[in-house]
OpenMM code with the backbone's topology and positions (N, CA, C; nanometers):
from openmm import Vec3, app, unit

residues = "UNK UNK UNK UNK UNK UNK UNK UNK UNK UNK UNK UNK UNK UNK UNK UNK UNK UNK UNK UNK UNK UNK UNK UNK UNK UNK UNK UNK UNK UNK UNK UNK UNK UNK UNK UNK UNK UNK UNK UNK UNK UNK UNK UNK UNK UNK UNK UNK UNK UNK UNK UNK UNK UNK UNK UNK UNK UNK UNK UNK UNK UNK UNK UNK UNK UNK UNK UNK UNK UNK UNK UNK UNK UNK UNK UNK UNK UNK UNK UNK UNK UNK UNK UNK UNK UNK UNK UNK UNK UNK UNK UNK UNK UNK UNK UNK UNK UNK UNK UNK UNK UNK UNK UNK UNK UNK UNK UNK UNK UNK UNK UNK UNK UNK UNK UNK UNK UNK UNK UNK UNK UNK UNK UNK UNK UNK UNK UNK UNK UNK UNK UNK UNK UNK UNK UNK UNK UNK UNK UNK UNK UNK UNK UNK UNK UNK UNK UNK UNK UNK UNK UNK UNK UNK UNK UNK UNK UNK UNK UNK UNK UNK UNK UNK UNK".split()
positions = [
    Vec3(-3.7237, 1.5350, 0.5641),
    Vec3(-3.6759, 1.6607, 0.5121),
    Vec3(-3.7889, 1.7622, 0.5243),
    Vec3(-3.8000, 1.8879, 0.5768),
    Vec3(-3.8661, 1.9496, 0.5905),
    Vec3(-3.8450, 2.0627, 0.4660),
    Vec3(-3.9675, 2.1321, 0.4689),
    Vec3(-4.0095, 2.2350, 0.3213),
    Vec3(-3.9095, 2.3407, 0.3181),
    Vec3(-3.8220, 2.3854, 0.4277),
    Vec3(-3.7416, 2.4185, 0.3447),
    Vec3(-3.6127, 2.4199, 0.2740),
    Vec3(-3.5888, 2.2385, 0.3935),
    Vec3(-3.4775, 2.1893, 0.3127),
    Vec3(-3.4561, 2.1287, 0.1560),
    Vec3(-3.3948, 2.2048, 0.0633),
    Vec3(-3.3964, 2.1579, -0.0693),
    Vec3(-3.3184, 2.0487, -0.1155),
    Vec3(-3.2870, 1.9416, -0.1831),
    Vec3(-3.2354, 1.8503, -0.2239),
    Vec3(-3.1173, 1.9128, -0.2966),
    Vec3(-3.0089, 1.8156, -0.2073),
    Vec3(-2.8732, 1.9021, -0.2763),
    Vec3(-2.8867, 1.8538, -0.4653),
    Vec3(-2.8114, 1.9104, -0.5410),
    Vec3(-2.7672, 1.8456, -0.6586),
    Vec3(-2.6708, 1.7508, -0.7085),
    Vec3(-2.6472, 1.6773, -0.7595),
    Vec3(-2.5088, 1.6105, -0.7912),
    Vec3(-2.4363, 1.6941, -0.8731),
    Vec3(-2.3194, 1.6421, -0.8241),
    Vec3(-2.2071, 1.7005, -0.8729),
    Vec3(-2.0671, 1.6517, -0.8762),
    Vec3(-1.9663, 1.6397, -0.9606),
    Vec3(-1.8399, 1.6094, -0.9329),
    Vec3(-1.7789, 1.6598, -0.7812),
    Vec3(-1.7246, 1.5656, -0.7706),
    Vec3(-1.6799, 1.5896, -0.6611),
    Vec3(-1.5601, 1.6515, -0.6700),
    Vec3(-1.5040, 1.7791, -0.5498),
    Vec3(-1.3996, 1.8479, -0.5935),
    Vec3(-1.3569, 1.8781, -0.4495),
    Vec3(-1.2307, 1.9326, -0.4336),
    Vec3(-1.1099, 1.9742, -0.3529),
    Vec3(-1.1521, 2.1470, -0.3464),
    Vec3(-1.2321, 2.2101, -0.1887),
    Vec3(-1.2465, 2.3219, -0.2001),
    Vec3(-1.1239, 2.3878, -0.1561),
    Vec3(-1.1163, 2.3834, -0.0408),
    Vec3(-0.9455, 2.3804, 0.0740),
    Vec3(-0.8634, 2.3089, 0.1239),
    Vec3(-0.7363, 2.3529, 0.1091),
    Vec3(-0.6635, 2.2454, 0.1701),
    Vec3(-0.6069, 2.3216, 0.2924),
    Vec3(-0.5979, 2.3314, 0.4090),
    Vec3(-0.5255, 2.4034, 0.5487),
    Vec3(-0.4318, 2.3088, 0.6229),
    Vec3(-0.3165, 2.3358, 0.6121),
    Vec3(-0.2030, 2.2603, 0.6775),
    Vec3(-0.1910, 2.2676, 0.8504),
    Vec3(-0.2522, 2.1528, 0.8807),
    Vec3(-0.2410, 2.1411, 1.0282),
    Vec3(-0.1532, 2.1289, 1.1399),
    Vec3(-0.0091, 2.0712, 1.0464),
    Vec3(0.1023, 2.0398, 1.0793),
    Vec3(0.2253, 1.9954, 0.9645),
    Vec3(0.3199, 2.0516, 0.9765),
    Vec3(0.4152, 1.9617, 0.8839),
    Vec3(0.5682, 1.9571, 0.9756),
    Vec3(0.6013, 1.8817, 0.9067),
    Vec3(0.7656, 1.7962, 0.9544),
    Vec3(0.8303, 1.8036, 0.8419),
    Vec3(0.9618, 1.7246, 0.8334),
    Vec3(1.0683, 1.7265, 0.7462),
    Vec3(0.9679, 1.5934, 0.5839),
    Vec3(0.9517, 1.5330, 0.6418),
    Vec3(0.8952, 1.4162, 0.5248),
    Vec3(0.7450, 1.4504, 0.5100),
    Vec3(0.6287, 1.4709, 0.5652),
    Vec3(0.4870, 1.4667, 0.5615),
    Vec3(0.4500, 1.5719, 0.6587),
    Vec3(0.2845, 1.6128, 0.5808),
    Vec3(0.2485, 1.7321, 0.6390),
    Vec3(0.0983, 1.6701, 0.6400),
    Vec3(0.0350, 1.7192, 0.7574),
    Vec3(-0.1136, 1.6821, 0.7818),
    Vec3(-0.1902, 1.7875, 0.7541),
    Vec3(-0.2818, 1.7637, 0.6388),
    Vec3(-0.3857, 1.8766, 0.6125),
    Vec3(-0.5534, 1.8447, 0.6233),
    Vec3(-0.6204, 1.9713, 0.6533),
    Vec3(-0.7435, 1.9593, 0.6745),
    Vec3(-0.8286, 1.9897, 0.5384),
    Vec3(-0.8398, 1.9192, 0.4540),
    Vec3(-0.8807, 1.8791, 0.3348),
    Vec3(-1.0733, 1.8804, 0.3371),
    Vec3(-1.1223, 2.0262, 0.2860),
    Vec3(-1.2906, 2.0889, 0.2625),
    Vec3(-1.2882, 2.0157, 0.1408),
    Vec3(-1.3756, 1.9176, 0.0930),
    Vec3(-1.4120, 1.8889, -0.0233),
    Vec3(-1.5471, 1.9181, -0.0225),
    Vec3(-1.6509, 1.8662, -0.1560),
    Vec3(-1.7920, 1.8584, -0.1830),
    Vec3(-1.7885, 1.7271, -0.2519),
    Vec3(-1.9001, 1.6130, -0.1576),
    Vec3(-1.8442, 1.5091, -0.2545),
    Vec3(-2.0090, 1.5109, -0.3982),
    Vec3(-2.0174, 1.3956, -0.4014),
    Vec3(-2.1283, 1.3754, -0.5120),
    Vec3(-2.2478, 1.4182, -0.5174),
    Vec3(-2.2960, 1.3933, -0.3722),
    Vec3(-2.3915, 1.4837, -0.3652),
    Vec3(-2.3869, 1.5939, -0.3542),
    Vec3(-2.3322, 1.6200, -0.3321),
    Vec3(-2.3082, 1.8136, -0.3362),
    Vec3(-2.2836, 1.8651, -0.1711),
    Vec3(-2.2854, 1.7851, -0.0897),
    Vec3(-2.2431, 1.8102, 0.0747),
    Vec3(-2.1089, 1.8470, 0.0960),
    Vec3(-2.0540, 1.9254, 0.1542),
    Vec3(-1.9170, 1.9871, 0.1917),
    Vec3(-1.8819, 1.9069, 0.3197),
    Vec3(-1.7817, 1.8122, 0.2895),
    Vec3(-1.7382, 1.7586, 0.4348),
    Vec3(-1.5744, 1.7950, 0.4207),
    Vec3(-1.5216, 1.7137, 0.5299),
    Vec3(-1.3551, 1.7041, 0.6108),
    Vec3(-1.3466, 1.6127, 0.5832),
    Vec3(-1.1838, 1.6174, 0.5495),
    Vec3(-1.1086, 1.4518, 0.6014),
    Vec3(-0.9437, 1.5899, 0.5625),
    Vec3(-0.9124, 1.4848, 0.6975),
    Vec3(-0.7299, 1.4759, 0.7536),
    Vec3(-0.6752, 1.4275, 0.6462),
    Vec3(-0.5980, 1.4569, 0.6051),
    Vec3(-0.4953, 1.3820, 0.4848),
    Vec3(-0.3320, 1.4207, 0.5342),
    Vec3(-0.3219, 1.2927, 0.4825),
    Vec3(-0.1089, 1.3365, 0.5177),
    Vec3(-0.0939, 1.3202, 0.3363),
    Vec3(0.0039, 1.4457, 0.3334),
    Vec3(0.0852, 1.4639, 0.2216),
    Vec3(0.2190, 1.4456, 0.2152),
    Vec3(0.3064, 1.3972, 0.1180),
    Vec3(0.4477, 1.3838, 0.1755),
    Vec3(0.5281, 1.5671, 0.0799),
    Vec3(0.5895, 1.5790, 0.1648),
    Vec3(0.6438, 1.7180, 0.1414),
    Vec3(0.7058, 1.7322, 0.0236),
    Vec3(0.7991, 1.5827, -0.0106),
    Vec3(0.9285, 1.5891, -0.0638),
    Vec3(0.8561, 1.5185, -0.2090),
    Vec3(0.7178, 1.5408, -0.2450),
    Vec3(0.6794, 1.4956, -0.3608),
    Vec3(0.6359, 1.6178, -0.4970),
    Vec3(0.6847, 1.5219, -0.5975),
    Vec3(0.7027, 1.5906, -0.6926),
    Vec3(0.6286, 1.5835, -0.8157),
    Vec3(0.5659, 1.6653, -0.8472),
    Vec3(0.4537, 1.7200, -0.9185),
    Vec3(0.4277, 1.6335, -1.0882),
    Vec3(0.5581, 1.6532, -1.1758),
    Vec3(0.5653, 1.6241, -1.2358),
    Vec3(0.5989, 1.4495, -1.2761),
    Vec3(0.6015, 1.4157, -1.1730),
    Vec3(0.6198, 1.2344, -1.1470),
    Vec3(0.4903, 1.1854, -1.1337),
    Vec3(0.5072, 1.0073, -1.1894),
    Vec3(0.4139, 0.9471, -1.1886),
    Vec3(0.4003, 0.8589, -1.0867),
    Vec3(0.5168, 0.8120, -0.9849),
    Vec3(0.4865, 0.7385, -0.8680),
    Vec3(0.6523, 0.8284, -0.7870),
    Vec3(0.5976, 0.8393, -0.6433),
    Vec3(0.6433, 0.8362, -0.5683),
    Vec3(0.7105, 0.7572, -0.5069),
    Vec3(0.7032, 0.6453, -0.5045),
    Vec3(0.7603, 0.5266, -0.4598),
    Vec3(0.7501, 0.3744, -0.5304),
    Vec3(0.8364, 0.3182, -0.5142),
    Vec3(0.8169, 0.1901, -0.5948),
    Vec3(0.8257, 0.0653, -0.4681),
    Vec3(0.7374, -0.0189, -0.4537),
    Vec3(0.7080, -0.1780, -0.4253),
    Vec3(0.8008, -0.2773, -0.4831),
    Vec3(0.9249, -0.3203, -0.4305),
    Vec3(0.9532, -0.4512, -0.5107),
    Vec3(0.9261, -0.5730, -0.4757),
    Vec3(0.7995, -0.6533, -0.5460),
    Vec3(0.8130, -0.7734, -0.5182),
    Vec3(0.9234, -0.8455, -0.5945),
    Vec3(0.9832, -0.9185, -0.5221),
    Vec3(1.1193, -0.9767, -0.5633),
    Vec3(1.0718, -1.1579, -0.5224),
    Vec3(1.1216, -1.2244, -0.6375),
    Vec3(1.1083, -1.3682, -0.6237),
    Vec3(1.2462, -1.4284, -0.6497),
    Vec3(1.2815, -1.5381, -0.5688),
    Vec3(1.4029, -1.5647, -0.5820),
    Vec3(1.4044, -1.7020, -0.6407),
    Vec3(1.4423, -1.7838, -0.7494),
    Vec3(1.4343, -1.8259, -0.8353),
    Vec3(1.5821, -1.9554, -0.7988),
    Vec3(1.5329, -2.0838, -0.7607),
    Vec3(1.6563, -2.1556, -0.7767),
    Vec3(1.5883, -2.3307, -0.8459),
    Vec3(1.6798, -2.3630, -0.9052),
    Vec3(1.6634, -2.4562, -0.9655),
    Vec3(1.6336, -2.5947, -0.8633),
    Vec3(1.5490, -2.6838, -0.9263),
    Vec3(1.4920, -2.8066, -0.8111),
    Vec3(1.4649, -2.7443, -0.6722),
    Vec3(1.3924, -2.6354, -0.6258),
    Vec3(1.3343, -2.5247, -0.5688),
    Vec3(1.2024, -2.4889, -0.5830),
    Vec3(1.1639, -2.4493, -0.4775),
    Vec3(1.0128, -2.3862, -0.4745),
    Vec3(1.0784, -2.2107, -0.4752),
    Vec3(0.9988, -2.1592, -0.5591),
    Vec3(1.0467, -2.0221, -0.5670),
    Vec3(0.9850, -1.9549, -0.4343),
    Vec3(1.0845, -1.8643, -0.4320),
    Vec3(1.0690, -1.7960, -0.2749),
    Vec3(1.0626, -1.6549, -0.2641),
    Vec3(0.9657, -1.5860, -0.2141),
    Vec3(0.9624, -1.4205, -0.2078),
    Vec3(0.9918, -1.3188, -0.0764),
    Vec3(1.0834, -1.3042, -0.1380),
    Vec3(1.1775, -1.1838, -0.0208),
    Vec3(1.1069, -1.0615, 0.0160),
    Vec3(1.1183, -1.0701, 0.1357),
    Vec3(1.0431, -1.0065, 0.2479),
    Vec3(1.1451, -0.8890, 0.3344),
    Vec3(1.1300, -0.8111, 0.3648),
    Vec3(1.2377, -0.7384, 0.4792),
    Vec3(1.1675, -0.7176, 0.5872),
    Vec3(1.2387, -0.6869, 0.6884),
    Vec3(1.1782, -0.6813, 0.8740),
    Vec3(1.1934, -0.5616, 0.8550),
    Vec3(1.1196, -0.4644, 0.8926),
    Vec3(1.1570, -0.3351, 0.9607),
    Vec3(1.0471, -0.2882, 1.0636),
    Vec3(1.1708, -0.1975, 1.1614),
    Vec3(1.0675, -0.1600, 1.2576),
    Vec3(1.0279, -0.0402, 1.2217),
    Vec3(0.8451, -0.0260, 1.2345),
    Vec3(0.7906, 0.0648, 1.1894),
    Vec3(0.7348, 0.1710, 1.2871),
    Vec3(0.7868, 0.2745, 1.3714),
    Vec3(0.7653, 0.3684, 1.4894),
    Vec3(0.6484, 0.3760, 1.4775),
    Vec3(0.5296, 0.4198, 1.3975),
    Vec3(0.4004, 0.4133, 1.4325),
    Vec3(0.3138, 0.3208, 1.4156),
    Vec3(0.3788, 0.1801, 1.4031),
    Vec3(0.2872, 0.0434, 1.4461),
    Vec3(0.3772, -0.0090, 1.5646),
    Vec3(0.4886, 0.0361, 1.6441),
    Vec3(0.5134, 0.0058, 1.7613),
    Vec3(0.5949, -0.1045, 1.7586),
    Vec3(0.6522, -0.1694, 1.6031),
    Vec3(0.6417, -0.3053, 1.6103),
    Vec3(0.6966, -0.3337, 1.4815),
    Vec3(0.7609, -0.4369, 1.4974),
    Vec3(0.8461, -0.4604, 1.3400),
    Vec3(0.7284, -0.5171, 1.2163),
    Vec3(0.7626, -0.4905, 1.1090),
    Vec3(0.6663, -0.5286, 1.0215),
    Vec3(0.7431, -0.6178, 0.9036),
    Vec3(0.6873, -0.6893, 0.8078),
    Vec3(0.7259, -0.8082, 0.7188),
    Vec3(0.6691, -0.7384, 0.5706),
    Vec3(0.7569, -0.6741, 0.4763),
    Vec3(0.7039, -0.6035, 0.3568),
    Vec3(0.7991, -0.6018, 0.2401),
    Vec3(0.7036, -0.5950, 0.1526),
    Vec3(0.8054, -0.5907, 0.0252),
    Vec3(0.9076, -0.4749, 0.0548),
    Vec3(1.0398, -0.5443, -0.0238),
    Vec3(1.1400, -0.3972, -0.0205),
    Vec3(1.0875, -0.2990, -0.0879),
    Vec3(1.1217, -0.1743, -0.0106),
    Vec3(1.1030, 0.0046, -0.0974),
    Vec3(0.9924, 0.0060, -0.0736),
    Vec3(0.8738, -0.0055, -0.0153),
    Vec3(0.7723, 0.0408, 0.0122),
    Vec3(0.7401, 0.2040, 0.0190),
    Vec3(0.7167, 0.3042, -0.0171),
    Vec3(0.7218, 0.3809, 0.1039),
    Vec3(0.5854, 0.4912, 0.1101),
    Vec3(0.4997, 0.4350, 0.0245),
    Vec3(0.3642, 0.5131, -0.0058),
    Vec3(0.2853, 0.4583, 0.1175),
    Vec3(0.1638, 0.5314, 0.1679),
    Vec3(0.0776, 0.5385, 0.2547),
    Vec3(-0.0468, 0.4701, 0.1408),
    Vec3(-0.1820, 0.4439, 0.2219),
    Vec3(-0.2972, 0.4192, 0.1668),
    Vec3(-0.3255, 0.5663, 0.0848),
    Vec3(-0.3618, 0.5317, -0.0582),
    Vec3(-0.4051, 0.6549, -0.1511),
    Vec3(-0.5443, 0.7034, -0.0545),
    Vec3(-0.6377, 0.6561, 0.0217),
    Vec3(-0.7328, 0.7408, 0.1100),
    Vec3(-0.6560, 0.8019, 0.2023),
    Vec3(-0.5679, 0.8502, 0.2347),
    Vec3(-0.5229, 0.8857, 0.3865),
    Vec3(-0.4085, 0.9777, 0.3131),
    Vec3(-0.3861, 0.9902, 0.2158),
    Vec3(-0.2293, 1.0458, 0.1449),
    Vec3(-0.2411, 1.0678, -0.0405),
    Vec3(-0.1153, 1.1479, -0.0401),
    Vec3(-0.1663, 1.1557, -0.1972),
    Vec3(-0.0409, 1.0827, -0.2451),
    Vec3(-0.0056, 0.9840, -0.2194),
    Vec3(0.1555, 0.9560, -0.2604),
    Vec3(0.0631, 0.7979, -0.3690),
    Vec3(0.1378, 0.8151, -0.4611),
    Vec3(0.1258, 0.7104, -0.5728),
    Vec3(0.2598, 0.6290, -0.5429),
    Vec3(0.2303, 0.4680, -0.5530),
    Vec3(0.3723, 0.3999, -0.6023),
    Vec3(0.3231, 0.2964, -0.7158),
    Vec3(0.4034, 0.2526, -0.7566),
    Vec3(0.4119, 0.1314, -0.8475),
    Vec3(0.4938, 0.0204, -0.8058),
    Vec3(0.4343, -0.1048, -0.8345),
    Vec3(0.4906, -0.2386, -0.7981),
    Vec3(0.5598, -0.2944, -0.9100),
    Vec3(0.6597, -0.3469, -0.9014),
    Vec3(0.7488, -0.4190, -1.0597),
    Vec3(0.7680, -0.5079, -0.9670),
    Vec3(0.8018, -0.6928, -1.0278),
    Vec3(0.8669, -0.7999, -1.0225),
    Vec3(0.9900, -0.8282, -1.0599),
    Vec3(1.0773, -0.8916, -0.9482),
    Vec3(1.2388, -0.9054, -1.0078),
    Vec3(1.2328, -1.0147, -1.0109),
    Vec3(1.3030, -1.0937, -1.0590),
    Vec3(1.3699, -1.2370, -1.0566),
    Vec3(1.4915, -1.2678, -1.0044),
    Vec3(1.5227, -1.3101, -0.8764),
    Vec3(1.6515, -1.3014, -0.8508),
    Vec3(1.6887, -1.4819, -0.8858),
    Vec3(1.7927, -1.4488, -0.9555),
    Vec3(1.8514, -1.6132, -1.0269),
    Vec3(1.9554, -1.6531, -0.8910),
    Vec3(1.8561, -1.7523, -0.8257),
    Vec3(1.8847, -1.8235, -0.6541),
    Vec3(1.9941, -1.9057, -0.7028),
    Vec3(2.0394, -1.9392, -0.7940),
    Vec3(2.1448, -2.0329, -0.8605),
    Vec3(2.2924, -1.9417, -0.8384),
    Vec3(2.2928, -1.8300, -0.8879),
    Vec3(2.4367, -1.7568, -0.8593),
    Vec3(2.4387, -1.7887, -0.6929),
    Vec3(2.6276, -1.7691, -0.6895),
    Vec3(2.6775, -1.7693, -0.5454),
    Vec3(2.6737, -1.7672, -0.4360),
    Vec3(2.5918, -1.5930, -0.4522),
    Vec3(2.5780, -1.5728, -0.3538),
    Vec3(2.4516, -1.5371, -0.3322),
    Vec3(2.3380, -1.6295, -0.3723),
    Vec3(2.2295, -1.6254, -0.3398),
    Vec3(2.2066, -1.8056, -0.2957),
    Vec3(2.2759, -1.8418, -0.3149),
    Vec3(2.2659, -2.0107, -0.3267),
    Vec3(2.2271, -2.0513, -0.1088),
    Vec3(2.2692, -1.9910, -0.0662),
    Vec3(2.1520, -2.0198, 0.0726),
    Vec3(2.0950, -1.8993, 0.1514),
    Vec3(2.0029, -1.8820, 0.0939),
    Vec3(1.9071, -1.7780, 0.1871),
    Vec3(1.8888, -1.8520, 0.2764),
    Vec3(1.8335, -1.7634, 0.3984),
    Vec3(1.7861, -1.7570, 0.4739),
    Vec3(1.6519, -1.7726, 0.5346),
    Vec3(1.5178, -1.8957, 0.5912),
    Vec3(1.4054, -1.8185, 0.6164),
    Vec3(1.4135, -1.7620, 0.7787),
    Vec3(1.3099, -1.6704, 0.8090),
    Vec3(1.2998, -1.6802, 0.9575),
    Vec3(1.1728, -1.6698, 0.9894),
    Vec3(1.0858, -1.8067, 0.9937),
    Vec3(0.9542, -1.8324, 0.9504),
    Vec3(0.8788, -1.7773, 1.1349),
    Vec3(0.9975, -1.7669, 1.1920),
    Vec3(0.9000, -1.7777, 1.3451),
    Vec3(0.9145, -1.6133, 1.3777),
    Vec3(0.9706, -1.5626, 1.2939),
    Vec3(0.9410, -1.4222, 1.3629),
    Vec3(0.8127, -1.3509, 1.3896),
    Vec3(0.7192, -1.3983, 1.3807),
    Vec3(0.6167, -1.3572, 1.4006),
    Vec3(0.5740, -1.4013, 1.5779),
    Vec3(0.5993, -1.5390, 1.5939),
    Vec3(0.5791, -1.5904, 1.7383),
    Vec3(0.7033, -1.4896, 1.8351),
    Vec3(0.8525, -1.4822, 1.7991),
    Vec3(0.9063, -1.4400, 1.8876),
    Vec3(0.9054, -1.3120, 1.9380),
    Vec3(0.9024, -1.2516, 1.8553),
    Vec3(0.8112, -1.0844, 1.8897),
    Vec3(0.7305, -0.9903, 1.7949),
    Vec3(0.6502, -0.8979, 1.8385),
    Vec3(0.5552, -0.8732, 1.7741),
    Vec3(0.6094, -0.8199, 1.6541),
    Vec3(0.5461, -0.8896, 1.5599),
    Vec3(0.5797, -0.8346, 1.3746),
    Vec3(0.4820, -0.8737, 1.3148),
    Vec3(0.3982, -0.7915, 1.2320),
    Vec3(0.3057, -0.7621, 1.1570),
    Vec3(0.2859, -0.7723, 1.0088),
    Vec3(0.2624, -0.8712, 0.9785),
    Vec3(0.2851, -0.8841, 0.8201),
    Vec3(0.1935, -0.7635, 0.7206),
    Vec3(0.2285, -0.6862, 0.6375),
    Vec3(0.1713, -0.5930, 0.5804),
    Vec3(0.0443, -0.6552, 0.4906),
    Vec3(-0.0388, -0.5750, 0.4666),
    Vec3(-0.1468, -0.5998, 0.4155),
    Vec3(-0.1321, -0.6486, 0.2418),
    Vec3(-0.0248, -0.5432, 0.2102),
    Vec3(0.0230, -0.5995, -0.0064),
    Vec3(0.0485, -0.7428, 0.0362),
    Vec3(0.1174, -0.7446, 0.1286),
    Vec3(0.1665, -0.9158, 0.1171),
    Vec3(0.0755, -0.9756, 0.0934),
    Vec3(-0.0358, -1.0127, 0.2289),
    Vec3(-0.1382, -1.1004, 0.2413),
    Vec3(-0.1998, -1.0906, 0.0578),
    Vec3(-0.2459, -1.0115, 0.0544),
    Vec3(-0.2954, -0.9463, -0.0745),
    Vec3(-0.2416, -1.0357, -0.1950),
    Vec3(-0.0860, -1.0245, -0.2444),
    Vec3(-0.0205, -1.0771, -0.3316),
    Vec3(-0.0555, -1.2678, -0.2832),
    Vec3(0.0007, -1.3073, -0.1770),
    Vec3(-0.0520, -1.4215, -0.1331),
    Vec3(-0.1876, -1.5129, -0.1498),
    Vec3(-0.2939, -1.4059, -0.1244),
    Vec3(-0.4228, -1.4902, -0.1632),
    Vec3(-0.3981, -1.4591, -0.3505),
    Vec3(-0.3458, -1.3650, -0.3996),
    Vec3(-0.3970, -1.3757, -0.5491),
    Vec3(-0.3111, -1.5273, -0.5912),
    Vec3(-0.2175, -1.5292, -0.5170),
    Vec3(-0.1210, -1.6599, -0.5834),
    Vec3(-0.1616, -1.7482, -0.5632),
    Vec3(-0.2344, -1.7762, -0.4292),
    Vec3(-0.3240, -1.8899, -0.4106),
    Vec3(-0.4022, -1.9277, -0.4984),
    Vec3(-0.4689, -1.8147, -0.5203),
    Vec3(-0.6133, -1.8168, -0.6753),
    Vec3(-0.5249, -1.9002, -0.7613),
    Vec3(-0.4162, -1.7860, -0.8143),
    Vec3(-0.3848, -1.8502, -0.9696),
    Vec3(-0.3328, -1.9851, -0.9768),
    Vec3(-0.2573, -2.0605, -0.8652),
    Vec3(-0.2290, -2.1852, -0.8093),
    Vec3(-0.3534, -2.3284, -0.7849),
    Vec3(-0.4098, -2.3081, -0.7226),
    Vec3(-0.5212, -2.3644, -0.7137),
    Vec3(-0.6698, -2.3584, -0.8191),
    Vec3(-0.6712, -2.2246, -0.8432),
    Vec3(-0.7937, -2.2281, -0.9183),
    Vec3(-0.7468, -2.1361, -1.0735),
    Vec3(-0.6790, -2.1549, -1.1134),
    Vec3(-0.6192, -2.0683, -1.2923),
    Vec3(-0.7174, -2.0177, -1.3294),
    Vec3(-0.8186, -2.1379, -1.3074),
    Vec3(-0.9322, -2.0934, -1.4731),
    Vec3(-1.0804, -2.0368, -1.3753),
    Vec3(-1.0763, -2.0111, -1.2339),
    Vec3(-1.1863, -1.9371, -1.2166),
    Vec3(-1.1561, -1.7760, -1.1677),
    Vec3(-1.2792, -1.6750, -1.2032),
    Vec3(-1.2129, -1.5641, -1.1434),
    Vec3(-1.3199, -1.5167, -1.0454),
    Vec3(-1.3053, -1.5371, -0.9338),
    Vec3(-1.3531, -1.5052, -0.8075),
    Vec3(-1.3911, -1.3763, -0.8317),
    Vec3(-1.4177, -1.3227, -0.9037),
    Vec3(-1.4730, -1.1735, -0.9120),
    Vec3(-1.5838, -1.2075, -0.9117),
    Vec3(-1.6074, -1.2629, -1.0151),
    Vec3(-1.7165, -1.2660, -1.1497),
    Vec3(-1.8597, -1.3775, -1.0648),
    Vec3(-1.7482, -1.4593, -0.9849),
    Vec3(-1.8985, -1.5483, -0.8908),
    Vec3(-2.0136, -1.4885, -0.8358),
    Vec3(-2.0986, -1.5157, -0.8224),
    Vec3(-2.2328, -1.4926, -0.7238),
    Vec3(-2.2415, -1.5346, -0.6318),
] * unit.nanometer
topology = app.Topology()
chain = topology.addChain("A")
for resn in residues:
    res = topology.addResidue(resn, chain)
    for name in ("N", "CA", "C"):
        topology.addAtom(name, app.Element.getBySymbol(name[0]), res)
């Protein structure tokens, strides 16, 4: 650092400008001036969704759904959809529809259902364990996510992998 560069200060970090780079019918891409902690003024791209509303606490809701049948291993329902900007079908909880909170400002919340696999017309699901080999489909990242935590609580209850060294 030379004499007459001064040492920025800290500071909260704050939202100077926001400039809309583009928008569409659902999401709009903005060029987002912040100052972060140290006190430096940088960029970052952000997508906003248009159709969000101010006074709400999530934008979207996650359902993990478990399907529940008696003398059964409980089973968690998944949907296929093809997703236009991964090129490629993907494997995700139903109702998804929030982006990463770094990249977007959309909040969701996750709730658990119980679907009772014993009524009628739940009594034979379906798996389709090879869709992944027969064409390209991408399992979403919450999944994996929910998966290793179940592993934890399955295998190991009483340790919490945080807390190790």
């Amino acid at each position: 650092m030379s004499n007459s560069e001064e040492p920025k200060a800290a500071s909260a970090p704050h939202v100077v400008e926001e400039e809309i780079m583009a928008a569409g019918k659902w999401v709009k891409l903005e060029k987002t001036t912040y100052v972060d902690r140290a006190g430096s003024t940088r960029v970052w791209e952000t997508v906003k969704r248009t159709t969000r509303q101010t006074n709400t606490e999530a934008d979207g809701v996650g359902i993990i759904a478990l399907l529940k049948r008696t003398l059964h291993k409980d089973c968690v329902v998944l949907v296929k959809q093809f997703r236009p900007p991964m090129g490629c079908h993907t494997l995700e909880f139903p109702a998804v529809t929030c982006l990463d909170p770094g990249l977007s400002n959309c909040t969701s919340q996750l709730v658990m259902v119980n679907i009772n696999g014993d009524e009628g017309e739940n009594i034979n699901p379906t798996q389709q364990l090879d869709l992944l080999k027969k064409e390209k489909t991408i399992v979403d990242a919450k999944v994996y996510i929910f998966a290793m935590g179940m592993v934890q609580a399955f295998f190991k209850p009483r340790e919490l992998p945080v807390l190790k060294q």
